[in-house]
N, C-alpha and C positions, 0 to 999 in steps of 0.2 A: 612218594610225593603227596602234599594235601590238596586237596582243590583247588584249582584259581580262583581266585579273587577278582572282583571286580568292585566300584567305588558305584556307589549307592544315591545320594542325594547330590545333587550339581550344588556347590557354592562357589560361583560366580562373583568375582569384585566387582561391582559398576564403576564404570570408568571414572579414573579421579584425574580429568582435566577441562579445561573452558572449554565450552562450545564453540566457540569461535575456533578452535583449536580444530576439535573437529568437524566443523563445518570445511575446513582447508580439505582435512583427512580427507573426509568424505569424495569431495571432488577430483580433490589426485587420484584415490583410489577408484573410484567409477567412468572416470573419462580417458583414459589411459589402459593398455596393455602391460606386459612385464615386459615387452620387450621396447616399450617407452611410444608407442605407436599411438596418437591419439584417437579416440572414439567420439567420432559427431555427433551420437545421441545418447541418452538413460533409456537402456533395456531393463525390463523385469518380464516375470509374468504378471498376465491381468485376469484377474480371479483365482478359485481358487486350483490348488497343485497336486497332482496325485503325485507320487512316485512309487516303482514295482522294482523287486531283484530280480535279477534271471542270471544265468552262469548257474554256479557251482558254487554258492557261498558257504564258507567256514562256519562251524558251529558256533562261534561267538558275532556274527554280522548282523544276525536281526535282533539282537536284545540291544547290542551299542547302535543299532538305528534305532529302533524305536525309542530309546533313550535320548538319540538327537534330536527326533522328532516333536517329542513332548516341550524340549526344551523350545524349540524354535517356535511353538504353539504359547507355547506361557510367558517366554523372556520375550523374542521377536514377534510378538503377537500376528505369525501368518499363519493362513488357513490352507494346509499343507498335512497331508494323511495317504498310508499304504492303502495299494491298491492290486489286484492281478489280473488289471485288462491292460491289451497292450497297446490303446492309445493313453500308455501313463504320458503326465507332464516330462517325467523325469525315469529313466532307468539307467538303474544301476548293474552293470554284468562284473560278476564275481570271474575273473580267469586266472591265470600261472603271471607271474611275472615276469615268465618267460616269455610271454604272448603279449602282455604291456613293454617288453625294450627290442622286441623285432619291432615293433608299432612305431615306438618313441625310445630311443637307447638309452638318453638319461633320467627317464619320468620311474617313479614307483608308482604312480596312480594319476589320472588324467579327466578332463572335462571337455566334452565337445558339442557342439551345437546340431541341431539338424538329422540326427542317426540315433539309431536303439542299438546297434552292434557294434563289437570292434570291426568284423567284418566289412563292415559299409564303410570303415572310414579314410582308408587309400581314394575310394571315389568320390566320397566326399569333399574330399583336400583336395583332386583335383579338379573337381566341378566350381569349388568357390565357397560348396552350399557350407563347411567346416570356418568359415572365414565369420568370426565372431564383429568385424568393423561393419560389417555390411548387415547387421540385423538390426530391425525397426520393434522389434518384439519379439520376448522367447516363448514359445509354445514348447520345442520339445528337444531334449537335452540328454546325453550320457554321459554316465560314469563311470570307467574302470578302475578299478579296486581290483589288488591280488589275493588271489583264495590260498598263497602257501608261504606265506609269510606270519609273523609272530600276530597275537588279537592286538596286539598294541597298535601295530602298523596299519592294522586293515581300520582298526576305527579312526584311527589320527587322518587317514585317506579320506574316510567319510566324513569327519568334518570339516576338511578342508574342502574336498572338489565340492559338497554338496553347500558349501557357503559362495560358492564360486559360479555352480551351476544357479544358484537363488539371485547374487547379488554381484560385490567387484569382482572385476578382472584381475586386479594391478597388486603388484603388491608392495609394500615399501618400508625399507629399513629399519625408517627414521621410526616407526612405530615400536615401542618396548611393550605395549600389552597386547597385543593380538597375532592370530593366527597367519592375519594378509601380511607376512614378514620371513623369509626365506631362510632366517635363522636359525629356525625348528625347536627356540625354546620352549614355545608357548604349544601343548601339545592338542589342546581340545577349545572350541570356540570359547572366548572370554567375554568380560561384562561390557567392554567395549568393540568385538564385535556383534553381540546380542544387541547392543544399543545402533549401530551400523546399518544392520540388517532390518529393526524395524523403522527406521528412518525412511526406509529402501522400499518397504511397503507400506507407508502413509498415504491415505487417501489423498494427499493434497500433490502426491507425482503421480505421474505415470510414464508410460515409455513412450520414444519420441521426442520427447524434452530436450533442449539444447543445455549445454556444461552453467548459460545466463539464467534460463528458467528455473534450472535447480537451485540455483543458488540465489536465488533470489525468497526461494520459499523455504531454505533450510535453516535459517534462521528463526522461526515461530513453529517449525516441528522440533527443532531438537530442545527448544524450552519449553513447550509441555511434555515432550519424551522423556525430560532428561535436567528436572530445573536446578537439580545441583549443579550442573554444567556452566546455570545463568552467572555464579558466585565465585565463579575461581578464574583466574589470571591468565590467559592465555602463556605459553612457553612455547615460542614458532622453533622446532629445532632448524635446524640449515638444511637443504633437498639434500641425498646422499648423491655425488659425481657417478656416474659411468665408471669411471676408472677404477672407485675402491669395489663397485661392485662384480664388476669385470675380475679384479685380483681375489676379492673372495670365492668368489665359485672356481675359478684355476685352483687356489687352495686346496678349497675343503670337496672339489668334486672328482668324479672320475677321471683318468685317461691320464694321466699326470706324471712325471717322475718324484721321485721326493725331493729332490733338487728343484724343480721347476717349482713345485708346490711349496717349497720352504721360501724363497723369491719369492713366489706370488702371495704369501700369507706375508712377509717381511714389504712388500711392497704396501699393500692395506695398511698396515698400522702407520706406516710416514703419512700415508694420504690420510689420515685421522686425524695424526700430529699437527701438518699444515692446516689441515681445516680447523683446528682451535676445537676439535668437540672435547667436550667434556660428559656426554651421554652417554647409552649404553653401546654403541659405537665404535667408539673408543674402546670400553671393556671388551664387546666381541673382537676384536683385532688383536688385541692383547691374548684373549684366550685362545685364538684358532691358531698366533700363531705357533704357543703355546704347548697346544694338540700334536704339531705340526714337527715342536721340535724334542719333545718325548721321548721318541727310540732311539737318536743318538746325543742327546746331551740335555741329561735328568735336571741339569743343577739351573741351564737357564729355564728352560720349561717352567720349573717352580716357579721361579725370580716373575714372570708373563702373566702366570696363576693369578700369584701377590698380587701384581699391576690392576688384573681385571676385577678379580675382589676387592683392591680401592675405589675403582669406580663406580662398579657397583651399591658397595654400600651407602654411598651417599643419596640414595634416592630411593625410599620407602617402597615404590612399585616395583624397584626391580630384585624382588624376593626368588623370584624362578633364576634368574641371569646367576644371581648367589649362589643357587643350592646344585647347578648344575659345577658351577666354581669347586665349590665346595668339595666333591666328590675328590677330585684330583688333588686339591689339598689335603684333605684325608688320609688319601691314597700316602702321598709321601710321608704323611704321619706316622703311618703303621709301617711302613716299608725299613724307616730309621728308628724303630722301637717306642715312637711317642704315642702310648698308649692315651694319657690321660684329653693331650693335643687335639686327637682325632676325634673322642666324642663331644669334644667342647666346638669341635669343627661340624659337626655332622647331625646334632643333637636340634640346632635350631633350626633346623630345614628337614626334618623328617615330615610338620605340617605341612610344608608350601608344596614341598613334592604331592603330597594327598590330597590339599586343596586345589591344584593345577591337574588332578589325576592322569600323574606322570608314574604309569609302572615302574619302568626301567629305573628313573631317574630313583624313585622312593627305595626299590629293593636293593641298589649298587650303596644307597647311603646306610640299611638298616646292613646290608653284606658288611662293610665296612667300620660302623661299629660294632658288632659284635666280633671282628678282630680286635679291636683295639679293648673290646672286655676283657678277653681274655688276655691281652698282655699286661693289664691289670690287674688279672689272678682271677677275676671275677667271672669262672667256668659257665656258672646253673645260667648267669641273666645273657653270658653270650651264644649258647646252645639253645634258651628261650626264641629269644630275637631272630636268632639265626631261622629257625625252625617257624616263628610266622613272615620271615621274608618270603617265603619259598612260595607260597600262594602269590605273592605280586610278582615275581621273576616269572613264575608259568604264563602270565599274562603278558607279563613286559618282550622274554626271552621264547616264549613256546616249548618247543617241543623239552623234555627231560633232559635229553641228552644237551641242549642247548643249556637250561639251567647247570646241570654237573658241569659242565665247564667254565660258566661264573665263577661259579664257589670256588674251583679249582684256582681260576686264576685271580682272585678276590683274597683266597687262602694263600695264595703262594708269595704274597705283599708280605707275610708277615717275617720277624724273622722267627720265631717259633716253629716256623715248617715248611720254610724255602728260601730261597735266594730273592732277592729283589732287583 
C-alpha cells in the first residue's frame, strides 16, 4: 500500500448567499438545540481558548487539529491555540468507540459542557451541570472523538464537535453548505461556517445576549465580515417539519428493520413532495430513499439516483450533494458495462470531492473509474488511477484490509470480474 494522503491547503467557498439569509441562519442555529429546545441566551467563550488532547489519540489527530486550528485563526479570525495544562478551555479525550455508545448508543463523537472526562459525565447529566440551556458562558468544554476508527472519521468529529463546542448548537437541514446539517455531505467546516463562526466572535456580541440583542447587531457584522453577502438576494428556504426529520433518521439511522427504514425513507420524500421544495431536500429524500432501496430492487434505486441528481444540478452550490450522487450512478454504469457512461459520470466531481476534502467520497469515485477504463480497454490509465486512489482510501477507509475490501467490492461491479 502507498502512504496516506492527506489534503494540504484548505479551499474553502465563501458563502454564496444574502446576509439577510444568514442573519435568519445565524439565529436558528444559535438559539435552539437539535432537539428543537429553545436557548435564552448567546454563549461563547470570552477571550481567549486553549484547547489540550488527552486519551489515546490516533496518529493522524493532531496534524488534522492543528490544521483545524490554523484555519479557525485565519478564516474565523478566533484566538484559540494547543495547550498541555489541564485548566484547557476545551479537551479533547481520544477513546474506543466503544466507550462513546455505552455513553451515548447513537453518537460517533459528542460535546459536553462543564467536564474534561468521559468519566465525569453520567454525574454531570445528573447534577444539571451537562445541561447546555442553563449556561450564561462557556469556560470549559469536552470532546469525545474515537481513536479506532478510520483518519477520516476522527477529523470530520473534530470539526464538527470542535465548531460546536466554539459556537451553535443546532443544526439544520434547510442548510446545503455547512457542517450544522445532519446530512453528512459536507465533511469539513465550509466558507459558510468560517463565516458563522467569526460572526460568533465579533467584538460587538458577547454571551448573555438575548436571541433581540443579537439580532439586532448582526446585521453591520456580517456586512463588514462578509460584504458580498450585502449584494445578493435573499432565498428564505421553508423550516424543515419535525416529521420529515423524524423519517430521515428512522431511515438512514441505527436500530431499524429494513422495512421500517424503507417506510420511513418513503415517508420523507412525500413530506418533501407536500411541502413544494424544490432544494436540496428534496434531492436528499430522493437519494436516501434510494440507498434504502439498493439490495432489493436495483432498477428503482437508479430511477431515485436520476431524481436526486435533477435536483441537484440545478443549483451551482450544491456540487458535493452531486458527486456523492454520482458515485451510485457510476456504480450502475460499470455494473451494466457503460464503461464510457461512468467516466463521463464520475470525471467532473473528482475536484469537488478534493475541494470539500472528502477521502472516501474522492477514492470510491477515482475506485470507479478506473473500472470503467478498463472496460474501455484502456488497462495502463486504469492501474495508474487505481494505484493513486489507494493513498485517499487509507485515509477515507483505514486500516489495509479495509481498503482490499473496497477494491474488492468496487472491482466486483464490473462485468470483467464479477457478478453485479
Amino acid at each position: 500500500m502507498p502512504p496516506v494522503k492527506s489534503f494540504a491547503t484548505p479551499r474553502p467557498t465563501p458563502p454564496a448567499r444574502s446576509n439577510r439569509e444568514i442573519t435568519r441562519d445565524f439565529l436558528d442555529l444559535s438559539f435552539a438545540l437539535e432537539s428543537g429546545r429553545a436557548l435564552p441566551y448567546f454563549t461563547r467563550f470570552e477571550g481567549p481558548i486553549t484547547v489540550r488532547v488527552t486519551g489515546k489519540p490516533p496518529a493522524n489527530l493532531m496534524a488534522d487539529l492543528n490544521s483545524l486550528l490554523t484555519r479557525l485563526r485565519n478564516e474565523a479570525r478566533i484566538n484559540i491555540k494547543l495547550t498541555n495544562s489541564a485548566d484547557a478551555n476545551i479537551t479533547i479525550e481520544a477513546v474506543t468507540r466503544r466507550d462513546i455508545r455505552r455513553t451515548l448508543p447513537q453518537a460517533a463523537c459528542f460535546v459536553v459542557p462543564n467536564i474534561t472526562a468521559l468519566r465525569e459525565y453520567k454525574g454531570a447529566r445528573r447534577s444539571g451541570a451537562a445541561n447546555w440551556a442553563d449556561l450564561q458562558k462557556r469556560e470549559k468544554i469536552a470532546i469525545f472523538v474515537p481513536n479506532d476508527t478510520t483518519p477520516q472519521e476522527t477529523r470530520d468529529c473534530l470539526h464538527e464537535e470542535l465548531a460546536q463546542a466554539l459556537g451553535p448548537l443546532n443544526d439544520l437541514y434547510r442548510l446545503p453548505d455547512s457542517v450544522f446539517n445532519d446530512d453528512d455531505v459536507h465533511a469539513v467546516l465550509t466558507g459558510f461556517d468560517m463565516t458563522v463562526l467569526r460572526a460568533y466572535y465579533d467584538p460587538s456580541l458577547k454571551s448573555g445576549m438575548t436571541r433581540e440583542e443579537v439580532a439586532a447587531r448582526l446585521p453591520a457584522i456580517l456586512a463588514r465580515i462578509n460584504p458580498r453577502g450585502e449584494r445578493l438576494s435573499p432565498r428564505y428556504l421553508k423550516a424543515t417539519p419535525r416529521t420529515w426529520i423524524d423519517a430521515i433518521q428512522v431511515a438512514l439511522g441505527p436500530g431499524t428493520s429494513a422495512d421500517g427504514r424503507r417506510r420511513a425513507a418513503t415517508r420523507a420524500l412525500q413530506i418533501a413532495l407536500q411541502e413544494g421544495w424544490e432544494d436540496h431536500r428534496l434531492g436528499f429524500s430522493h437519494y436516501a430513499l434510494g440507498r434504502i432501496m439498493l439490495p432489493s430492487d436495483v432498477n428503482t434505486a437508479h430511477t431515485h439516483f436520476l431524481y436526486a441528481d435533477q435536483v441537484f444540478a440545478r443549483f451551482p452550490n450544491y456540487g458535493p450533494h452531486r458527486a456523492h450522487v454520482s458515485v451510485r450512478l457510476a456504480a450502475h454504469a460499470v455494473a451494466s458495462g457503460r464503461g464510457q457512461e461512468a467516466i463521463n459520470l464520475t470525471s467532473p466531481h473528482l475536484a469537488t470531492a478534493a475541494r470539500y476534502e472528502n477521502a472516501v467520497l474522492l477514492s470510491n469515485l477515482m475506485l470507479l473509474q478506473a473500472e470503467a477504463l478498463e472496460l474501455e480497454g484502456r488497462q495502463q490509465e486504469a492501474g495508474e488511477l487505481r494505484l493513486d486512489s489507494l493513498g485517499w482510501a487509507r485515509y477515507g477507509f483505514g486500516p489495509d484490509w479495509a481498503v482490499r475490501e473496497k477494491l474488492r467490492d468496487i472491482s466486483s461491479l464490473s462485468p470483467l470480474k464479477g457478478s453485479s
